[in-house]
C-alpha positions as CSV (number, residue, x, y, z in Angstrom):
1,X,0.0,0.0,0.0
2,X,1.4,3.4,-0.9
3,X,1.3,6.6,1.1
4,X,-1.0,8.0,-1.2
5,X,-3.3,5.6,-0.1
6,X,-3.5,7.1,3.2
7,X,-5.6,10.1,2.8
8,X,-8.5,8.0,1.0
9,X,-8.6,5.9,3.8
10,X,-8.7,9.2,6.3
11,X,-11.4,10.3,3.6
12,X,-13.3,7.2,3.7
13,X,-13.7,6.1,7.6
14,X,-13.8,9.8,8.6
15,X,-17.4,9.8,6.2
16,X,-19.2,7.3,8.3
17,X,-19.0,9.9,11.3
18,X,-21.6,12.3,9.6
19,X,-24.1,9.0,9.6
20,X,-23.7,8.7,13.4
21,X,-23.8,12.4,14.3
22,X,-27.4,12.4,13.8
23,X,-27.4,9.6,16.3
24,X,-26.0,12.1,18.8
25,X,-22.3,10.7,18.1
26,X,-19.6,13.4,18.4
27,X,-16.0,13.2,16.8
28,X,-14.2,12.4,19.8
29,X,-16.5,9.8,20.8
30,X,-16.2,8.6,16.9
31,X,-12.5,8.6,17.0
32,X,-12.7,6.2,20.1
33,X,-14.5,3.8,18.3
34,X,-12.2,3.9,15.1
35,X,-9.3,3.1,17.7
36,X,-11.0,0.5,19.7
37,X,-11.7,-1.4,16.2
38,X,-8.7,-1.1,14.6
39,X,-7.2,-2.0,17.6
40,X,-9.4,-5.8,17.6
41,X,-8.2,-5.7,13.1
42,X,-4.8,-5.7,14.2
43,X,-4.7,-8.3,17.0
44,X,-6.7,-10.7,14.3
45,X,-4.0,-9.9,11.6
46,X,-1.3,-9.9,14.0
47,X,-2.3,-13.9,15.1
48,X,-2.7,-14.9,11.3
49,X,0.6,-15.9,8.9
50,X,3.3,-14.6,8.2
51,X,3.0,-12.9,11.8
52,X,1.5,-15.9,14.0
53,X,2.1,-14.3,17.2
54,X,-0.2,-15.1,20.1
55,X,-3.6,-13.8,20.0
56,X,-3.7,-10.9,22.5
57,X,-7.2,-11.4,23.0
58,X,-9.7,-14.2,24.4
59,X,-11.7,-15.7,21.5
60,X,-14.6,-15.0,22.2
61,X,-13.5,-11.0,22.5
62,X,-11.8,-10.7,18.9
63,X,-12.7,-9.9,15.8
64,X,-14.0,-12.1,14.3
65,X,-16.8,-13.0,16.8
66,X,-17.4,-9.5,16.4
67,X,-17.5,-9.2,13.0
68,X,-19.3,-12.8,12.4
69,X,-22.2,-11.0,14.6
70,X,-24.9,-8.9,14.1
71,X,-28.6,-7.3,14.8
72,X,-28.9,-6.3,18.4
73,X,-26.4,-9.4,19.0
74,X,-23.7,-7.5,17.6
75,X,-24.5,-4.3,20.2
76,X,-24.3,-7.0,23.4
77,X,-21.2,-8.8,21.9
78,X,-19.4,-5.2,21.2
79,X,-20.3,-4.0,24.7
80,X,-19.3,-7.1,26.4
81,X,-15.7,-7.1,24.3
82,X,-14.7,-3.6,25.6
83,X,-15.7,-4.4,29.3
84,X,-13.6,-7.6,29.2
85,X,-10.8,-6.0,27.8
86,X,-10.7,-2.9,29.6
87,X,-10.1,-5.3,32.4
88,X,-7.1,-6.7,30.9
89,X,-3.0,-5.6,32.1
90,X,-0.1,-3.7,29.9
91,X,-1.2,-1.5,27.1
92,X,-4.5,-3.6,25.9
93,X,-5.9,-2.6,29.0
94,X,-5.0,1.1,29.1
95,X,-6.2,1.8,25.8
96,X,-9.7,0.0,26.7
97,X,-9.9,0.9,30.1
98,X,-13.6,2.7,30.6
99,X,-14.6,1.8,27.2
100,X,-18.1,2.3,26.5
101,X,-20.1,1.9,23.3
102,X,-21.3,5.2,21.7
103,X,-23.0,3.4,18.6
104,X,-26.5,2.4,20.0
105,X,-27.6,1.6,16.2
106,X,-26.1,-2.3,15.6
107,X,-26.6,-1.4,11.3
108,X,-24.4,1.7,11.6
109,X,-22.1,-0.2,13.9
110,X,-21.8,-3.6,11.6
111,X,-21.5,-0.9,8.5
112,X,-17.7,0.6,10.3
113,X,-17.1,-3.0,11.5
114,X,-17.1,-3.3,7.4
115,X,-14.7,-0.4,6.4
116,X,-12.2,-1.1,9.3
117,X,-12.3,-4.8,7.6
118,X,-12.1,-4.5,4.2
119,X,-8.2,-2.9,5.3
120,X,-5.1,-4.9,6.2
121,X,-3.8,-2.8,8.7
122,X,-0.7,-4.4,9.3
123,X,0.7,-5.0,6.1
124,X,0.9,-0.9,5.8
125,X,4.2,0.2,6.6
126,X,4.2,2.4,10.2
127,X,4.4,5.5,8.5
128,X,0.8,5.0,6.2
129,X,-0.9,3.6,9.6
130,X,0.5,6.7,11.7
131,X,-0.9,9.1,8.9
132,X,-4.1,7.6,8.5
133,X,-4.3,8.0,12.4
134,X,-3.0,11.1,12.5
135,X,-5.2,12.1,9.8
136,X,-8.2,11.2,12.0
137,X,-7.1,13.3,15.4
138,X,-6.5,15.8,13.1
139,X,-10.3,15.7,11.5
140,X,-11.4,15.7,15.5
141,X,-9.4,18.5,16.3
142,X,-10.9,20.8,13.6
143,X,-14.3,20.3,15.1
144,X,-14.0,23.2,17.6
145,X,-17.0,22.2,19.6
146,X,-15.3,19.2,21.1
147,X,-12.4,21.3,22.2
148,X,-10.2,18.5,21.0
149,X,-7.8,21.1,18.7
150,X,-6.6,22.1,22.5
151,X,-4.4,18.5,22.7
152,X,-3.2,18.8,18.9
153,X,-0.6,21.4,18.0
154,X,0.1,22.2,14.5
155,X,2.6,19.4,13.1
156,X,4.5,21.9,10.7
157,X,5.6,23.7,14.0
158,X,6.2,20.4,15.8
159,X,8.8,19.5,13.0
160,X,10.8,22.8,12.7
161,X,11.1,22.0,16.4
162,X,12.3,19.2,16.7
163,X,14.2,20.4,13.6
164,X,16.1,22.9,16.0
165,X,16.6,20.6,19.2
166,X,18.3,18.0,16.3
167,X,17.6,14.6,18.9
168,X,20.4,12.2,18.9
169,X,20.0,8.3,19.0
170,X,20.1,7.0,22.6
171,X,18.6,10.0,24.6
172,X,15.6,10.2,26.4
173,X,12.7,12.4,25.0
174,X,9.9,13.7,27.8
175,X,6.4,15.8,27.0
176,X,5.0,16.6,30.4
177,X,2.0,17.5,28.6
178,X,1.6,15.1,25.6
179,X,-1.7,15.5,24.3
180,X,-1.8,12.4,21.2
181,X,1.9,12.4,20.7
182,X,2.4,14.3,18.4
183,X,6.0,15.2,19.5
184,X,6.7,12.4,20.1
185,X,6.3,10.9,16.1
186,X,8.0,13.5,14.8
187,X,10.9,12.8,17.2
188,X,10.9,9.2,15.7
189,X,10.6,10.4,12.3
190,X,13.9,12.8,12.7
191,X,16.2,10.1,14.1
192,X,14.7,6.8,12.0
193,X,15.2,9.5,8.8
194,X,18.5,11.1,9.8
195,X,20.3,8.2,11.6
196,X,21.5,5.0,10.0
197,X,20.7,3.2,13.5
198,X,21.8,0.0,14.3
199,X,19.6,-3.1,16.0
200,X,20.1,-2.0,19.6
201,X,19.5,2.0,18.8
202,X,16.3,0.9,17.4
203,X,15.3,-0.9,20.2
204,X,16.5,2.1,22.2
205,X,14.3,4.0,20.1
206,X,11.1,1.6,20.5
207,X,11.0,1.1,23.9
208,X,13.2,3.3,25.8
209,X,13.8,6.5,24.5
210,X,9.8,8.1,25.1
211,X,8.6,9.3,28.2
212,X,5.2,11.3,29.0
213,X,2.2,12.3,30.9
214,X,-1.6,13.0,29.8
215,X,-4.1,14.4,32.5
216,X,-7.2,13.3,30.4
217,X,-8.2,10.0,29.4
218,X,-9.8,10.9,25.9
219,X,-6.4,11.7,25.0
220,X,-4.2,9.4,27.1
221,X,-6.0,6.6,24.8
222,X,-5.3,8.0,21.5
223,X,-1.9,8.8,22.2
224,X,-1.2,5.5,23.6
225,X,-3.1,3.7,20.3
226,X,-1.1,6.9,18.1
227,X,2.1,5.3,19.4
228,X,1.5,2.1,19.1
229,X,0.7,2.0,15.4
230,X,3.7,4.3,14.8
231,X,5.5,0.8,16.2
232,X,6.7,2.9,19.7
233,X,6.0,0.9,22.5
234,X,5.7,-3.0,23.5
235,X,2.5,-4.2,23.9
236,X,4.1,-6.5,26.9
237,X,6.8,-3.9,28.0
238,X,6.5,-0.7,30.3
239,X,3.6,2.2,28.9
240,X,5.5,5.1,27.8
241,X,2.6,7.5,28.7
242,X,1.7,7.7,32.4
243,X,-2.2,8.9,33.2
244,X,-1.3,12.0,35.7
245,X,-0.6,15.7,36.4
246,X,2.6,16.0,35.9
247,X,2.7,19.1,37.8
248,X,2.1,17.3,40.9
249,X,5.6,16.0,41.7
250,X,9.0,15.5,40.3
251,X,9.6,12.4,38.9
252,X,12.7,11.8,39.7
253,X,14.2,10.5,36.5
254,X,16.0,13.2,34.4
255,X,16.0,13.4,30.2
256,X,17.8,14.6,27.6
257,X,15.3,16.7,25.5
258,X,11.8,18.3,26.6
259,X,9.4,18.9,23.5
260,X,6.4,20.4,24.5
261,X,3.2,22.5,24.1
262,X,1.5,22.8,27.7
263,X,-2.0,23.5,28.1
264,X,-3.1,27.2,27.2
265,X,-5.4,28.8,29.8
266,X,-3.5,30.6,33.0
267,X,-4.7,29.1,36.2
268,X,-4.8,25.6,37.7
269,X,-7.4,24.4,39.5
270,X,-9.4,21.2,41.1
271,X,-12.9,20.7,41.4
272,X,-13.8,20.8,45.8
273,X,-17.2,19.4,46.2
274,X,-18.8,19.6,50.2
275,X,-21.5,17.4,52.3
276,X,-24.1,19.2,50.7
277,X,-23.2,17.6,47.2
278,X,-22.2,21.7,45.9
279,X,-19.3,22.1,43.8
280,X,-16.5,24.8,43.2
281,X,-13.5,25.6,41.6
282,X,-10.7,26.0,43.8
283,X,-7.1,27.3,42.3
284,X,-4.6,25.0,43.1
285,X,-0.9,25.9,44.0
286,X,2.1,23.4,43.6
287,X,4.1,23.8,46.3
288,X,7.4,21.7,45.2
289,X,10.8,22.3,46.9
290,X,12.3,22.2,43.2
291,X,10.4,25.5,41.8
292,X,11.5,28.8,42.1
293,X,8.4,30.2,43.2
294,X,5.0,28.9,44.3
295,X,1.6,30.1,41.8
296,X,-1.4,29.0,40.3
297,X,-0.3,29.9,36.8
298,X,-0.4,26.9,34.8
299,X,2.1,27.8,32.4
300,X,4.5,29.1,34.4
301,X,4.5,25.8,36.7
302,X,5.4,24.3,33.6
303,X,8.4,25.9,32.6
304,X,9.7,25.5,36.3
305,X,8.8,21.9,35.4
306,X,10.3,21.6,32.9
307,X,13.6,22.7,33.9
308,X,13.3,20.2,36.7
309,X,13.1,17.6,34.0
310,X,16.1,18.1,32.4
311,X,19.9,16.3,32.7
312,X,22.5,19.0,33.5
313,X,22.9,18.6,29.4
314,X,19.5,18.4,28.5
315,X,18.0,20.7,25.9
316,X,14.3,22.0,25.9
317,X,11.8,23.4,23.0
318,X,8.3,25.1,24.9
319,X,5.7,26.7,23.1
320,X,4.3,29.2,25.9
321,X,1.8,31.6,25.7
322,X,2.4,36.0,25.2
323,X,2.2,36.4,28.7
324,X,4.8,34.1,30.1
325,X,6.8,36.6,28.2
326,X,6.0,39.6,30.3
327,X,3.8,39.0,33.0
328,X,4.9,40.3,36.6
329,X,5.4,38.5,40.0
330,X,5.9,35.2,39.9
331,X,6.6,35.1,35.5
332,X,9.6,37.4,36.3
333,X,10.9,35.7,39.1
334,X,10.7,32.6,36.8
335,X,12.1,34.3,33.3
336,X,15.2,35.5,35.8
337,X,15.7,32.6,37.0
338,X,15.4,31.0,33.5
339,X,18.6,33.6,32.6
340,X,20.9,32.4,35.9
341,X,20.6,28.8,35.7
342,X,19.9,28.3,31.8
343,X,21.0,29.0,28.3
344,X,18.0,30.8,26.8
345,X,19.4,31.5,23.5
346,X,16.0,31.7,21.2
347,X,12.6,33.0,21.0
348,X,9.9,32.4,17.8
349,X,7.5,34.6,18.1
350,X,4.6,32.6,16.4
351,X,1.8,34.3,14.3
352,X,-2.1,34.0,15.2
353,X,-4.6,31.4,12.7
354,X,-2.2,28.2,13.2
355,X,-4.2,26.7,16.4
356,X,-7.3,25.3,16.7
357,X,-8.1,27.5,19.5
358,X,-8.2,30.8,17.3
359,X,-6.8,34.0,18.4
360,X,-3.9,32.2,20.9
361,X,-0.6,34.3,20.5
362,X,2.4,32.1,21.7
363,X,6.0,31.8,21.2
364,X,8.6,29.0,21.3
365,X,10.9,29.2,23.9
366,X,14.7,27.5,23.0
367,X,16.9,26.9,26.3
368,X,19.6,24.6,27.7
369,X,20.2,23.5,30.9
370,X,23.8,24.4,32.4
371,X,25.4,23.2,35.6
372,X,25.6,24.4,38.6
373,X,28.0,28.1,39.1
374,X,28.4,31.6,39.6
375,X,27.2,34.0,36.8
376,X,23.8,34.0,34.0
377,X,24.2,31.3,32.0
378,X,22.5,33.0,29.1
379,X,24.2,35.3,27.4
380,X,22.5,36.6,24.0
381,X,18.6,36.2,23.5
382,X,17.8,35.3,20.0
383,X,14.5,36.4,18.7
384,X,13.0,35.5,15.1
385,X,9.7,37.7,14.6
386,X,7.2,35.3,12.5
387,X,4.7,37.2,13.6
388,X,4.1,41.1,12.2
389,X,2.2,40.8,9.3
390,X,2.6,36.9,8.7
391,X,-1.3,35.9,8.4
392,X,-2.0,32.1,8.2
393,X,-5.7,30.5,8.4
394,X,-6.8,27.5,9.2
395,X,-8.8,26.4,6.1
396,X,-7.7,29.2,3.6
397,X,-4.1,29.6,4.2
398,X,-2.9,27.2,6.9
399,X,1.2,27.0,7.9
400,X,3.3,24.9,5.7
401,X,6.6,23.3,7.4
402,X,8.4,25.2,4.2
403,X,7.0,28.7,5.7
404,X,9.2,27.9,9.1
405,X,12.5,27.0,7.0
406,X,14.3,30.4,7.3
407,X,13.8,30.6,11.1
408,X,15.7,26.8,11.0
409,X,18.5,28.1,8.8
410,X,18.6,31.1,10.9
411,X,18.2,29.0,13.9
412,X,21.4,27.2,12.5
413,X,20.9,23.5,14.1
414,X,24.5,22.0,13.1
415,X,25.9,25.0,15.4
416,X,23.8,27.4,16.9
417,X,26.7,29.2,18.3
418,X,27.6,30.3,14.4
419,X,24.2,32.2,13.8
420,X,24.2,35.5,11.7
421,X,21.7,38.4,12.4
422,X,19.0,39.3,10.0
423,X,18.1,42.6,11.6
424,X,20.6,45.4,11.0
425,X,20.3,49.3,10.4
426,X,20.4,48.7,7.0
427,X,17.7,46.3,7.1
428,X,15.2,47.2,9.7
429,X,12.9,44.7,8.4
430,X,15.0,41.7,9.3
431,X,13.1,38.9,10.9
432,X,16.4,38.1,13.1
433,X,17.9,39.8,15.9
434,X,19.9,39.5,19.0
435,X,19.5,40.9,22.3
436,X,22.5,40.4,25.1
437,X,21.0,39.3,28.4
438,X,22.2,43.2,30.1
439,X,19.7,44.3,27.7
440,X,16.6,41.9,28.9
441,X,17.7,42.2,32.2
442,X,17.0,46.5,31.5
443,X,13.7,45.9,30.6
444,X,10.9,46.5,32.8
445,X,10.0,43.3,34.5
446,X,12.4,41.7,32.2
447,X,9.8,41.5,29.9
448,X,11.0,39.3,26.3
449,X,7.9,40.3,24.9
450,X,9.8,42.3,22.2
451,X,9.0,43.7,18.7
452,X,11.0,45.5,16.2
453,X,9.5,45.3,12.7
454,X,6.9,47.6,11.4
455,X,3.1,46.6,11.3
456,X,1.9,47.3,7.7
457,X,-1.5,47.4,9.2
458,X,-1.1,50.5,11.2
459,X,0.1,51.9,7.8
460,X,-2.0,50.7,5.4
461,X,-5.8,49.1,6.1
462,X,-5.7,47.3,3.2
463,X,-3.5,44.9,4.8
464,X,-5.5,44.2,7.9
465,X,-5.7,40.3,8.6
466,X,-9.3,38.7,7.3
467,X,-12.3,40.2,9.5
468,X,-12.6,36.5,11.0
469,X,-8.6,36.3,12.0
470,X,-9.7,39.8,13.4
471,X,-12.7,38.9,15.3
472,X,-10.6,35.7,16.8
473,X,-8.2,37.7,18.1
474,X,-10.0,40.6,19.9
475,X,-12.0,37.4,21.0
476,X,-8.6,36.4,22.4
477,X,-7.6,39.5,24.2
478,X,-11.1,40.1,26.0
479,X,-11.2,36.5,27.0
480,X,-7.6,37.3,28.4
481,X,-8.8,40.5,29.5
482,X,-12.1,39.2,31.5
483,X,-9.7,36.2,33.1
484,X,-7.2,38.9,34.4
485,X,-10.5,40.8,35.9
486,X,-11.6,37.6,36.9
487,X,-8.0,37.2,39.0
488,X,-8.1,40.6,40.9
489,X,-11.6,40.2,42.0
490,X,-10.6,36.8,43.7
491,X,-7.5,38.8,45.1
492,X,-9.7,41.1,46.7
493,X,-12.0,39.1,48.3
């Protein structure tokens, strides 16, 4: 089966989800049943020649009693295969732990049971099976009810990351915060691609080098199924994805590269529900003897986080929200911290329209961890503007991987300590410019939230962003306006 093949298949078992919306059906629940199907396909082909590995699965649970089943038979039968299996130990039983059938109607049910079939699914190389899957989170997260575009960042951006942090075989690989895995596959991708790795570096690769935690189920199971048919992970072995907050403690174990995109939205906070069966929102505060300083803000908990994560030599890429860029208090007690006891050597400032949540301004923070010893261990601040008038849409104009190849070549992976500025008197415009750490240090706050180039839409209307890229982001700022309101009020009281 070639690549090509992928997208019909996307095309074609994404187009049974409008039959079952009427049904009451939503994507996310849709894309659970895709992956608990496929899922019982595979185990069947997996037990069948050339494979003949042991079935994974009691009889009367696979596929075939499934598939040889129907009429309200086939709704018992389906039912009583995800309860038994959801019981089961290792990986089976985390991806079908709490699975529940969403497809009352046994006709619509024995039509998908049809599509999933008519596919070998383990005869297609790892790469068409992790794009067909892919394909599918990716149709889920453009339904912007469901909220699921929140857990998938755009993969262009994912790839010029791990473009920059350049991951070499036989080093550890954490996302605190790993929504489907996304970082994850595009880390594999870069070494299997770049790396003529021998047998025990591609075991290496399988089973040891991936490490992450997923708060919410939902996603925990489609990242663990992502990874699975992307051939990381051992059915039998330890579950590269643990079902936690990973705020909550330090692990313990250190790694060599942090990829990330933490969760937007500023404050932390657990659900407190009394006698009387009344429930409220209460903000919750880490209070960990590693971090710097003690807040509710999610992101900033994160960074601290995620500096805790790292080997002495570890290297980290963060996408992070405008305001861990300037905001006071506790943000610059982190961001000065962040110069004394790291290398924070680049900033991309990203434009709005590439995530599913529309209007979010973030950046991507670059920095590397230093041992211990007197003086900042950043010394120059990078910055690559890809924001002022860069405009990108979802639908209309969305963000190729080729439109992020300059900041790479500016970003200059093979040695990032040879890096040429863009920006010079003679060229104002220049996307690329470097700030010494005196100079951020000067600042008020020491804010990074810095801009330089020219916005042709103060100049000239006629090129203002799209009136719906504009009514996203003043959604944006009032939203972050109303939360900051929202904060001082509960200060007050």
């Amino acid at each position: 089966m070639s690549e090509n093949n992928a997208p019909a298949i996307v095309s074609r078992v994404w187009s049974l989800c409008d039959i079952l919306r009427d049904d009451g059906v939503s994507y996310s629940d849709y894309l659970e049943q895709l992956t608990y199907l496929i899922f019982l396909k595979m185990a069947k082909e997996y037990s069948e020649p050339p494979y003949n590995q042991p079935l994974w699965i009691p009889e009367e649970y696979t596929w075939d009693k499934l598939a040889g089943t129907s009429g309200p038979e086939l709704e018992t039968q389906y039912k009583l295969t995800l309860d038994k299996l959801g019981k089961t130990k290792g990986l089976l039983g985390e991806i079908f732990a709490g699975a529940q059938n969403k497809i009352s109607d046994p006709a619509k049910l024995s039509k998908i049971i049809r599509v999933i079939g008519s596919e070998n699914w383990v005869s297609m190389s790892a790469d068409v099976k992790g794009d067909i899957y892919e394909g599918l989170l990716e149709k889920n997260a453009e339904d912007t009810k469901s909220g699921a575009g929140q857990y998938f960042t755009p993969r262009p951006l994912i790839k010029a990351m791990v473009e920059c942090i350049d991951p070499q075989p036989g080093k550890t690989i954490v996302d605190p915060a790993c929504g489907t895995g996304g970082f994850f596959l595009s880390a594999y991708d870069h070494l299997s691609k770049n790396h003529n790795l021998n047998r025990d570096q591609k075991k290496f690769l399988k089973t040891e080098t991936f490490h992450g935690w997923e708060i919410v189920r939902t996603t925990y199971r489609l990242c663990l199924m992502n990874l699975f048919l992307h051939n990381i992970g051992d059915l039998s072995g330890s579950i590269p994805v643990t079902r936690n907050d990973s705020l909550l403690s330090d692990p313990g174990q250190r790694f060599d590269y942090v990829l990330t995109n933490p969760p937007f939205g500023t404050k932390s906070s657990v659900t407190i529900t009394n006698d009387e069966g009344e429930t409220a929102k209460q903000e919750l505060t880490y209070n960990r003897q590693d971090f710097w300083t003690s807040t509710s803000n999610k992101q900033f908990n994160f960074v601290q986080h995620i500096k805790t994560l790292l080997k002495s030599t570890g290297k980290a890429a963060v996408v992070v929200p405008d305001n861990v860029l300037f905001e006071g208090g506790a943000g610059e007690t982190i961001r000065k911290k962040l110069l004394e006891t790291c290398d924070l050597h680049t900033i991309l400032r990203l434009p709005t329209g590439i995530f599913y949540k529309q209007g979010v301004k973030a950046n991507v923070i670059f920095f590397d961890n230093a041992t211990a010893g007197p003086g900042l261990k950043t010394k120059d601040i990078w910055i690559y503007d890809f924001r002022t008038n860069i405009h990108f849409t979802l639908k209309k104009k969305p963000m190729k991987f080729e439109d992020l190849e300059d900041f790479i070549k500016c970003y200059n992976p093979e040695n990032r300590h040879q890096r040429t500025e863009i920006w010079s008197e003679t060229n104002p415009e220049g996307r690329f410019k470097r700030y010494s750490v005196e100079d951020i240090l000067k600042r008020d706050g020491t804010s990074m939230d810095i801009f330089w180039l020219k916005d042709d839409a103060t100049i000239n209307p006629d090129d203002l962003p799209d009136p719906d890229e504009l009514a996203a982001e003043i959604l944006a700022e009032l939203e972050e306006a109303t939360g900051s309101f929202r904060d001082l009020v509960g200060k007050l009281k």
